[in-house]
ZADO-1210 file (C-alpha; in nm, 4 decimals, padded with zeros to 6 digits):
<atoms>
<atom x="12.2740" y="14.9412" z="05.6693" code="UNK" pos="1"/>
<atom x="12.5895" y="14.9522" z="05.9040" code="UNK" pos="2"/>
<atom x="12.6699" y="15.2659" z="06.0652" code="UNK" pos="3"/>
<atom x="12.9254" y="15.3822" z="06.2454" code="UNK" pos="4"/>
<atom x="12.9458" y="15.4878" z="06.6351" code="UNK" pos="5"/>
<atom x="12.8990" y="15.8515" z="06.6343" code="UNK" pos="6"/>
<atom x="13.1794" y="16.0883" z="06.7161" code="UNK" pos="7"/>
<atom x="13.1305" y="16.1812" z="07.1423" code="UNK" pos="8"/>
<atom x="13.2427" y="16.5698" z="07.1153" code="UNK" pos="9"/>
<atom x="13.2763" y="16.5249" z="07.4776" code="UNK" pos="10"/>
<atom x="13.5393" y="16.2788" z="07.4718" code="UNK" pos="11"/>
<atom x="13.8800" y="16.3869" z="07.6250" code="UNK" pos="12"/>
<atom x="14.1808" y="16.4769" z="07.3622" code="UNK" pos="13"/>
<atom x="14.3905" y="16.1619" z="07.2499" code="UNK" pos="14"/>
<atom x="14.1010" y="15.9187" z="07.2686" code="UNK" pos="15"/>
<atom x="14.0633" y="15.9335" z="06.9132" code="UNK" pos="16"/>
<atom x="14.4549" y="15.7853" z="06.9110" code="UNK" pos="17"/>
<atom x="14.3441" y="15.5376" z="07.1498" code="UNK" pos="18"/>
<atom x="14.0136" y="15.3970" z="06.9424" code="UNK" pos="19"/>
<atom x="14.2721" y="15.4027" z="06.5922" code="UNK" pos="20"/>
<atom x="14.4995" y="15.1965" z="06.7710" code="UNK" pos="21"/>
<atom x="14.2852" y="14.9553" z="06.8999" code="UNK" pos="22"/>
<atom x="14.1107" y="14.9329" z="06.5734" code="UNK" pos="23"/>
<atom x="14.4528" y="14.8789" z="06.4521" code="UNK" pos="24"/>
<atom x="14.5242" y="14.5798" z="06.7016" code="UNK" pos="25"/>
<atom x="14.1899" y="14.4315" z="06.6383" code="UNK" pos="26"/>
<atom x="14.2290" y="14.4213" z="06.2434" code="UNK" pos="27"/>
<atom x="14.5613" y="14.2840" z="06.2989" code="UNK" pos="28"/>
<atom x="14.4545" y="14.0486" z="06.5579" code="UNK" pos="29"/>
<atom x="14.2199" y="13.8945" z="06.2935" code="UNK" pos="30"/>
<atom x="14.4345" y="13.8458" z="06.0392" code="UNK" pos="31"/>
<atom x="14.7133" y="13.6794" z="06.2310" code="UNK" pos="32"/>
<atom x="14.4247" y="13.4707" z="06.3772" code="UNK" pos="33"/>
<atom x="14.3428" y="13.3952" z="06.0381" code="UNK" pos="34"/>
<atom x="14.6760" y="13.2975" z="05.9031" code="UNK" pos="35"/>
<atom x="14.8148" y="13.1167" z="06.1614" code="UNK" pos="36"/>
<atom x="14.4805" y="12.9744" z="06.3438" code="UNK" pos="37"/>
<atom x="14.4816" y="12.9965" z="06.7931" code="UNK" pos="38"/>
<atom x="14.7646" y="12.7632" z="06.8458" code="UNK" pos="39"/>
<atom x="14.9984" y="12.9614" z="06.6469" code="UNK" pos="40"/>
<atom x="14.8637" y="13.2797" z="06.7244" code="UNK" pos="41"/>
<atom x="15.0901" y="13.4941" z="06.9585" code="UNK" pos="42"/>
<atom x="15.0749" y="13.8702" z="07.1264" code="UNK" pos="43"/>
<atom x="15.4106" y="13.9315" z="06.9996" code="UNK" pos="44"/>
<atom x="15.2502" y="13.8414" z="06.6030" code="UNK" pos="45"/>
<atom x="14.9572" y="14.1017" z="06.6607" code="UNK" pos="46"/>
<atom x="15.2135" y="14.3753" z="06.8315" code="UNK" pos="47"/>
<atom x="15.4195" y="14.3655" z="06.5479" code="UNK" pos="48"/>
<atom x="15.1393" y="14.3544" z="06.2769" code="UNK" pos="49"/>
<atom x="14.9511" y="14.6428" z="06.4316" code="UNK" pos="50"/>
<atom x="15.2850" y="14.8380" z="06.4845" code="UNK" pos="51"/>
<atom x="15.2809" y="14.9024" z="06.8939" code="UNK" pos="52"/>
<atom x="15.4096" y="14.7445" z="07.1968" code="UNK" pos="53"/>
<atom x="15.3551" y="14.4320" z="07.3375" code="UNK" pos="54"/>
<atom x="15.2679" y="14.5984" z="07.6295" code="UNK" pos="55"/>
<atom x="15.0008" y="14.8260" z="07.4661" code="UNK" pos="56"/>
<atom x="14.8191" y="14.4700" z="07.4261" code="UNK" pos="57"/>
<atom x="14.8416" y="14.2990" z="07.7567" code="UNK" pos="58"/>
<atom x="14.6848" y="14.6653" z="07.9295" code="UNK" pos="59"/>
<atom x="14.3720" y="14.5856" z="07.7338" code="UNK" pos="60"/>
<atom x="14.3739" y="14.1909" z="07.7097" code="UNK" pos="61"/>
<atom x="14.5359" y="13.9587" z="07.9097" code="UNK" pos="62"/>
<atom x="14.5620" y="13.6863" z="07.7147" code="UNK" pos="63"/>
<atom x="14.5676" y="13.5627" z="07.2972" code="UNK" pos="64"/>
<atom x="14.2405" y="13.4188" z="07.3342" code="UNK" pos="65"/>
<atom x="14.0821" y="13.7127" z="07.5002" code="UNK" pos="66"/>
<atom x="14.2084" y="13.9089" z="07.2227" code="UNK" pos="67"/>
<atom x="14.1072" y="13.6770" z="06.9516" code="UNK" pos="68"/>
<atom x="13.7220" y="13.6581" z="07.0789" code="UNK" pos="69"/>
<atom x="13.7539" y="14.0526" z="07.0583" code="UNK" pos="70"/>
<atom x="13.8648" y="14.0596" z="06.7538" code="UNK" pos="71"/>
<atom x="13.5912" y="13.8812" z="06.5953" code="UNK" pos="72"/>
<atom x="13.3063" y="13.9598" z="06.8332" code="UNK" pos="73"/>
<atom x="13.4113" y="14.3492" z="06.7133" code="UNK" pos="74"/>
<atom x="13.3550" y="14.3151" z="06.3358" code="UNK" pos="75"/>
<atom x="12.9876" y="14.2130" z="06.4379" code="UNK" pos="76"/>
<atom x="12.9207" y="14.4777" z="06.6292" code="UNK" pos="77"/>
<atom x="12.9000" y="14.6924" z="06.3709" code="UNK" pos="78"/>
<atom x="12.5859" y="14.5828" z="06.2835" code="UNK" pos="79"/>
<atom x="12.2825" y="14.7942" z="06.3082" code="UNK" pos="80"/>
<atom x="11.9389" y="14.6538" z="06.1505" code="UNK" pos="81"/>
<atom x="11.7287" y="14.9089" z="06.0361" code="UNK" pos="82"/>
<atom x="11.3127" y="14.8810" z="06.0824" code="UNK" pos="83"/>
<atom x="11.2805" y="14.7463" z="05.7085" code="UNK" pos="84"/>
<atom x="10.8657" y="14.6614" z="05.8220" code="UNK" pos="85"/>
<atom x="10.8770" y="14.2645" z="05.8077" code="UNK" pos="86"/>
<atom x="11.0402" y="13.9963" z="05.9401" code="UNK" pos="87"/>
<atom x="11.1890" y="13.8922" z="05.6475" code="UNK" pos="88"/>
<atom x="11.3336" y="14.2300" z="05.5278" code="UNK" pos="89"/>
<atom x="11.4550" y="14.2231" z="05.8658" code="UNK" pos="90"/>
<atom x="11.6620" y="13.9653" z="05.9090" code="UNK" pos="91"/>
<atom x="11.7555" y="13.9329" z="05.5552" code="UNK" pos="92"/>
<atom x="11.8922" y="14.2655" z="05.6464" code="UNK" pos="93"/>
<atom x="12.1135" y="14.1901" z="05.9806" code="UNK" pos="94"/>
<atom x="12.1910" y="13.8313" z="05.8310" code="UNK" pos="95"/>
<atom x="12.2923" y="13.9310" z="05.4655" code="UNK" pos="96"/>
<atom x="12.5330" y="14.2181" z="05.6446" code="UNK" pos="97"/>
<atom x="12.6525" y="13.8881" z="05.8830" code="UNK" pos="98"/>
<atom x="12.7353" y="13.7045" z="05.5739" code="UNK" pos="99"/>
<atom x="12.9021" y="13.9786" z="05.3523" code="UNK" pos="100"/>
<atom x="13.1320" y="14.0645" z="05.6903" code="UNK" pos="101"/>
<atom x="13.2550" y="13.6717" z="05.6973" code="UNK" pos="102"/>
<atom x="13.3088" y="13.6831" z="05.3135" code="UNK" pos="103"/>
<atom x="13.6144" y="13.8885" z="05.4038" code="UNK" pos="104"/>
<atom x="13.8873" y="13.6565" z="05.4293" code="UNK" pos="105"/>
<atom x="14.0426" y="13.7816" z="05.7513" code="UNK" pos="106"/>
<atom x="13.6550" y="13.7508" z="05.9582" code="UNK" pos="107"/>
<atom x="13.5943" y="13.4434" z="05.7769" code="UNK" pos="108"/>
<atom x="13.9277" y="13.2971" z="05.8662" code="UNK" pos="109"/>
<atom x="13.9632" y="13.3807" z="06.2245" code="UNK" pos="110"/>
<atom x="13.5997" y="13.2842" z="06.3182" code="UNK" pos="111"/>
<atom x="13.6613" y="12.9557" z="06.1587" code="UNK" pos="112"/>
<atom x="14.0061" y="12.9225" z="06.3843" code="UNK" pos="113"/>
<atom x="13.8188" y="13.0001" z="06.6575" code="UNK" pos="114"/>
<atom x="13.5619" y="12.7736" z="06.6034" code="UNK" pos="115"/>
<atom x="13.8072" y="12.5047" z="06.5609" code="UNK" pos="116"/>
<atom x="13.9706" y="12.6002" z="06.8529" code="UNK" pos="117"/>
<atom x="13.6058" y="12.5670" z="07.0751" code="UNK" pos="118"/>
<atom x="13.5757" y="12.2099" z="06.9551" code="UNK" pos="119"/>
<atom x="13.9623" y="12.1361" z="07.1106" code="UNK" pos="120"/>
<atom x="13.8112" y="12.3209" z="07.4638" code="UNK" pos="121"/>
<atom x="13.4810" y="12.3221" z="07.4643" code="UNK" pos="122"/>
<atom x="13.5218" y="12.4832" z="07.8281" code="UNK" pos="123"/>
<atom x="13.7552" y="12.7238" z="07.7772" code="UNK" pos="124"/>
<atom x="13.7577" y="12.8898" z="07.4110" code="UNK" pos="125"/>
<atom x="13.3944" y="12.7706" z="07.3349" code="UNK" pos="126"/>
<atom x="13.2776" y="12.9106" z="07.6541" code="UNK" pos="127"/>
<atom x="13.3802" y="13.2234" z="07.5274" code="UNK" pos="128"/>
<atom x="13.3076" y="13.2356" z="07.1742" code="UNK" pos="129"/>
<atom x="12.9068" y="13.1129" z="07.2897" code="UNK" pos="130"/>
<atom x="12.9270" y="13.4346" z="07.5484" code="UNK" pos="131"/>
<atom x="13.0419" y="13.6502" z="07.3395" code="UNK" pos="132"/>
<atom x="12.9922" y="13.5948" z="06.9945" code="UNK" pos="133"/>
<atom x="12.6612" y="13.3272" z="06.9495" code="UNK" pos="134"/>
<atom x="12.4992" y="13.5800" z="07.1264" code="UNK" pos="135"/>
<atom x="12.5968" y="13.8764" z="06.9067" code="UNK" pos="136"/>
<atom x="12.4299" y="13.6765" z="06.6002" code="UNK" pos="137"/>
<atom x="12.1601" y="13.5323" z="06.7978" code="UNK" pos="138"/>
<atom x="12.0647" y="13.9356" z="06.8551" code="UNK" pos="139"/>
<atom x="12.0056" y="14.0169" z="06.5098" code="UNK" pos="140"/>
<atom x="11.7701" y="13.6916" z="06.4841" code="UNK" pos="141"/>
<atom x="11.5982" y="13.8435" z="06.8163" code="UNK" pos="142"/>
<atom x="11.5481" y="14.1771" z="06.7271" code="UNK" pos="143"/>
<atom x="11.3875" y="14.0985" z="06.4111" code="UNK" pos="144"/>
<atom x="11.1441" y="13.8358" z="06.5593" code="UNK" pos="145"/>
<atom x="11.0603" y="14.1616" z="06.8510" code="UNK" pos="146"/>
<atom x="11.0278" y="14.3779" z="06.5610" code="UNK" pos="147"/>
<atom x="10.7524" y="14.1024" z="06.3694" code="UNK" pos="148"/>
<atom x="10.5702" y="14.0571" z="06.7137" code="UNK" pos="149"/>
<atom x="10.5481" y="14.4341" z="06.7659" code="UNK" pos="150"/>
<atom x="10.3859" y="14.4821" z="06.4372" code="UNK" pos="151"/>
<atom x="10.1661" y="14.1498" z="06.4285" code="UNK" pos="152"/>
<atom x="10.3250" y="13.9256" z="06.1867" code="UNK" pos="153"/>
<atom x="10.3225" y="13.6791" z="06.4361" code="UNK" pos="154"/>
<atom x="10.2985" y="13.5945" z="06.7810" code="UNK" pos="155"/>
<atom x="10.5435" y="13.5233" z="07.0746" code="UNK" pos="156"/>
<atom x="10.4246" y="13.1853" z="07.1416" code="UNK" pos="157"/>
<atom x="10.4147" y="13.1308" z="06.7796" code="UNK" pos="158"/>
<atom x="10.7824" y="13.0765" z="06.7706" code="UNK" pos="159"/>
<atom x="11.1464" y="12.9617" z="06.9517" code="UNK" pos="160"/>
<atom x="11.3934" y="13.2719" z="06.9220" code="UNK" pos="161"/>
<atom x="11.6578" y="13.0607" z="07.0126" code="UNK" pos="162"/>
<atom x="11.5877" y="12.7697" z="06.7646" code="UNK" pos="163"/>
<atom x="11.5246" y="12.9997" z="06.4700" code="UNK" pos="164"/>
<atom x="11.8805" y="13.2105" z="06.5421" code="UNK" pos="165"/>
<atom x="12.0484" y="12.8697" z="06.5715" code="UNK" pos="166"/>
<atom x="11.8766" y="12.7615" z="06.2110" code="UNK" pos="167"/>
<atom x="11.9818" y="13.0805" z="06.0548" code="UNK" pos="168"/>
<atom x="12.2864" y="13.1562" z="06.2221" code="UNK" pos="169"/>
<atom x="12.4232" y="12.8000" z="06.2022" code="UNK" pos="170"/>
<atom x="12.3288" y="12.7558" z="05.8409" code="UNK" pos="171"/>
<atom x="12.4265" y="13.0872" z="05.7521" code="UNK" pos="172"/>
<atom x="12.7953" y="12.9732" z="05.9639" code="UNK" pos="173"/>
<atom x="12.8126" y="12.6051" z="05.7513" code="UNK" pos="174"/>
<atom x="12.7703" y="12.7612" z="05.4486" code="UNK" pos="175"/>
<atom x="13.0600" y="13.0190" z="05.5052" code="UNK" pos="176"/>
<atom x="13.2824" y="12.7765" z="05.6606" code="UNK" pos="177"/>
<atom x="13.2625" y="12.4617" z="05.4956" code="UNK" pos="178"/>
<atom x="13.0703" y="12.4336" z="05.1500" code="UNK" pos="179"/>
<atom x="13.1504" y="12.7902" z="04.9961" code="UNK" pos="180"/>
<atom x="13.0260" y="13.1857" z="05.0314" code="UNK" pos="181"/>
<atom x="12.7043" y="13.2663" z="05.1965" code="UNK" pos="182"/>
<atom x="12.5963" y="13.4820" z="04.8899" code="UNK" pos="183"/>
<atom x="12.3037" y="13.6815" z="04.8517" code="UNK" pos="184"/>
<atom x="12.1119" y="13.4335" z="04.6533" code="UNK" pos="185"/>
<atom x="12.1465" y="13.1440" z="04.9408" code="UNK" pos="186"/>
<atom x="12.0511" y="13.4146" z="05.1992" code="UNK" pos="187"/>
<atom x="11.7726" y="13.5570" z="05.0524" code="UNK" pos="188"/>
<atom x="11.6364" y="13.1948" z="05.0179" code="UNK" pos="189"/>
<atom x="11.6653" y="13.0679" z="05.3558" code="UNK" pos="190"/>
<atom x="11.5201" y="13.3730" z="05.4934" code="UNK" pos="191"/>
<atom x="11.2543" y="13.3599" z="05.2538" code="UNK" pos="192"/>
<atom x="11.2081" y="13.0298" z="05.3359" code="UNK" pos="193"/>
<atom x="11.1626" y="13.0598" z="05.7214" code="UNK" pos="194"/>
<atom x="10.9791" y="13.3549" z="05.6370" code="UNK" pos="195"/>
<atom x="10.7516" y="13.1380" z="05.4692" code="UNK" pos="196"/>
<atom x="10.7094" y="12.8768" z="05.7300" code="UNK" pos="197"/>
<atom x="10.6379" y="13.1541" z="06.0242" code="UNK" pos="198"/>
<atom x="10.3517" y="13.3627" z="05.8269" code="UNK" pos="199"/>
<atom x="10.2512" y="12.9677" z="05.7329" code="UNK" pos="200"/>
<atom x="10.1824" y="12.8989" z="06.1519" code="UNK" pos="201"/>
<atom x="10.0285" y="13.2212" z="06.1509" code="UNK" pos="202"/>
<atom x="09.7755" y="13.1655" z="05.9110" code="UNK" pos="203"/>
<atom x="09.6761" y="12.7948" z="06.0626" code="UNK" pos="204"/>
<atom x="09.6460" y="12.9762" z="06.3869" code="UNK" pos="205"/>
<atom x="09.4175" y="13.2080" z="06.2709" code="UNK" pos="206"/>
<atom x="09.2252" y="12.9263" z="06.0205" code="UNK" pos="207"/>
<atom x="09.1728" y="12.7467" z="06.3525" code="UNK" pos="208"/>
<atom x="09.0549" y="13.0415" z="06.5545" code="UNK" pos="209"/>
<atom x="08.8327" y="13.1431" z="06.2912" code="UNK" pos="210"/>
<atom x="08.6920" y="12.7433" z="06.2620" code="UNK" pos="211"/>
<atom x="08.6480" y="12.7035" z="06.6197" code="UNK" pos="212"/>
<atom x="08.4627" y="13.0463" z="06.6396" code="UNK" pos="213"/>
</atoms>
């Protein structure tokens, strides 16, 4: 289900060098974010990890925490969801591919220092992390729910977009962070089960119509 960007032919020589070595910063980014969590965290960790200069850092972020959100935020954006032809397919699809990415240690471990860090500045780091990752994750909720509209599974003021990605995204998020894996088995069954309770609404609404007609 992920894909990768596409190669631009047009692009001018030594951007490929460029995009491997900021793939290299931002893999090594999240696994010193990982190990040593946002307090400990330091450009002079990732330079040395990813094998370039200090300075090759600070010309594309200017600060650890600016890096960090990058670092995660990146992992999820290579996430593409597919038209699978239901809402549940859907966002079992974008959610399950959610999960298996923070099953890897190092995007498991640095979200959860970041998170940790949002709760010590709400403000600062948590103002961040909602800009720029929440709303990553709250996407692939959204696009599914579009998707379920567009075909008639359900209708717009049938549900919240922003409640349901919260649900899933923040259940999907506990289960990773605090009480063990998000394997496919515990996806599968909450989307199935807020599958279950949107075609549920849909069918009262139309019981109703149909009573009232």
């Amino acid at each position: 289900m992920t894909t990768r960007p596409r190669q631009d032919r047009s692009r001018r020589p030594g951007r490929p060098r460029e995009e491997a070595t900021e793939q290299a910063i931002t893999a090594a980014a999240r696994q010193v974010l990982a190990d040593k969590g946002v307090a400990r965290m330091s450009m002079e960790h990732v330079a040395a990890k990813a094998g370039v200069a200090k300075s090759t850092l600070y010309r594309r972020w200017p600060s650890k925490i600016e890096l960090a959100v990058h670092a995660v935020a990146a992992t999820f954006d290579e996430i593409e969801i597919e038209d699978h032809g239901s809402l549940e397919a859907d966002m079992r699809a974008g959610i399950g591919e959610a999960a298996r990415l923070l099953r890897d240690p190092s995007t498991g471990g640095a979200y959860a220092a970041l998170l940790a860090e949002s709760a010590r500045d709400p403000e600062g780091v948590g103002q961040r992390v909602r800009a720029s990752l929440s709303t990553r994750l709250h996407a692939l909720v959204a696009l599914s729910v579009e998707r379920a509209i567009e075909r008639g599974e359900i209708r717009r003021d049938m549900i919240d977009v922003d409640l349901l990605a919260d649900v899933v995204v923040g259940s999907v998020m506990h289960r990773a962070l605090a009480t063990g894996e998000p394997d496919e088995a515990f996806v599968d069954g909450l989307i199935a089960l807020l599958a279950d309770v949107a075609y549920a609404r849909l069918r009262r609404e139309q019981r109703e119509v149909g009573e009232a007609g």
